[in-house]
N, C-alpha and C positions, 0 to 999 in steps of 0.2 A: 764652235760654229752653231752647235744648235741653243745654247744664251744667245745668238746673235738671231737667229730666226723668232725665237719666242720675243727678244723685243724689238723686231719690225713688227711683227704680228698687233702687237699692242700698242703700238705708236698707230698703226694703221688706223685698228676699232677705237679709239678710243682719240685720236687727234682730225680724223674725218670721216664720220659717219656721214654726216648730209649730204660732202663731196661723195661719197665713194655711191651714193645712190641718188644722183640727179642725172638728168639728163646732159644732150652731147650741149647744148650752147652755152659759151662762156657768160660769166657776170663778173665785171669788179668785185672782189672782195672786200673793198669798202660802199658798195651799193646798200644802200636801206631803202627799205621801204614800211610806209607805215600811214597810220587812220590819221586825219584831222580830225575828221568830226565825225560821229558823235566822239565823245570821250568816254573814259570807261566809268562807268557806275551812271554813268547820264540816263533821268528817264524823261522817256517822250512822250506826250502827249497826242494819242489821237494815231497811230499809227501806223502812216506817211512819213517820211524824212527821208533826208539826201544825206548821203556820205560821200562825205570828200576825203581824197587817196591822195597820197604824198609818195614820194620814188625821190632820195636823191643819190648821185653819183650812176647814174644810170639814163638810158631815154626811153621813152613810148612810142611804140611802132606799134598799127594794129595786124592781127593774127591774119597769119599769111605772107607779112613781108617778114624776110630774114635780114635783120642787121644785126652789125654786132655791136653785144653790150644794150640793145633792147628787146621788151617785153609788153605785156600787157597786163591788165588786171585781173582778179580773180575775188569775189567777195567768197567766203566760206560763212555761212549760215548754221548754227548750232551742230556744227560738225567737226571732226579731229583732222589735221591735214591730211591731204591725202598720200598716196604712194610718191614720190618724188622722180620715179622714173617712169611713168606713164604719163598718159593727158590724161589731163586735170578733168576729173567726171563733169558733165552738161546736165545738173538738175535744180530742183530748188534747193537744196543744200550748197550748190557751187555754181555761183552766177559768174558769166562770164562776159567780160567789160570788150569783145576784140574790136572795137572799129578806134580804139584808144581811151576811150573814156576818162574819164578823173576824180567824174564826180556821179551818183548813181543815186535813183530815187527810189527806195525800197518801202515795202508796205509789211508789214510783220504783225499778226495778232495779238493783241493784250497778252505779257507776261515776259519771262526773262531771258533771254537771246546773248548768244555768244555772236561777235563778228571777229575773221580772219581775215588778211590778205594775202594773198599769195599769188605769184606773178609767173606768167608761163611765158614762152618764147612763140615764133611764130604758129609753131604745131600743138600750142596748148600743154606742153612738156615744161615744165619747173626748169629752170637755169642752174647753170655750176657754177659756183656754189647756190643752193636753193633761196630766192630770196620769198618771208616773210613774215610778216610784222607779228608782234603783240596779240593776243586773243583780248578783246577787251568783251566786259559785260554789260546790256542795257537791258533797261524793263519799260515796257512799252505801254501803257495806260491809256485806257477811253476816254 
């Protein structure tokens, strides 16, 4: 019995961490989401620039309505994700897309920038499983 405890124990920590600390609203576990544009090592010129967000197997509802298997967006700005069972922090590290957005027009000063997406449910709380994408890297130039 207690080999039988010790590996639920580790099937647990080690086959769902992300689940076991996301919040209550379901997501596909074939939902992705992810950056069109820019791509990673891209540098921009002058900036200004739109980012366009991709979501598939999933829809866009903005924050506030509850459906299920949708969410909204979340840009993370030179910052690590956040906690997965809370709402997603409101600052310039963590923009938040809720009227549905897709695509977002961001202004970032000369130098190297991380961007993340990460997708909250109606109350700004990351979905189960947590959906998001890739951290890519851009360098932004005058």
């Amino acid at each position: 019995m207690k080999a039988f405890r010790t590996l639920t124990l580790l099937a647990i920590g080690v086959g769902l961490p992300s689940a076991a600390f996301a919040g209550p609203s379901p997501m596909p576990p074939d939902a992705k989401v992810y950056i069109i544009w820019p791509q990673d090592g891209q540098v921009i010129q002058g900036g200004k620039f739109w980012v366009r967000m991709g979501l598939s197997n999933a829809g866009i509802a903005p924050a506030g309505v509850e459906q299920p298997f949708t969410g909204h967006h979340h840009i993370l700005v030179d910052t690590d994700l956040p906690s997965m069972d809370e709402a997603i922090p409101n600052d310039k590290h963590h923009m938040h897309f809720g009227r549905g957005q897709t695509e977002a027009r961001l202004e970032l000063p000369p130098g190297r920038h991380t961007l993340q997406l990460l997708m909250g449910d109606a109350g700004h709380i990351p979905q189960n499983p947590p959906l998001y994408s890739k951290k890519i890297n851009i360098i932004v130039r005058q």
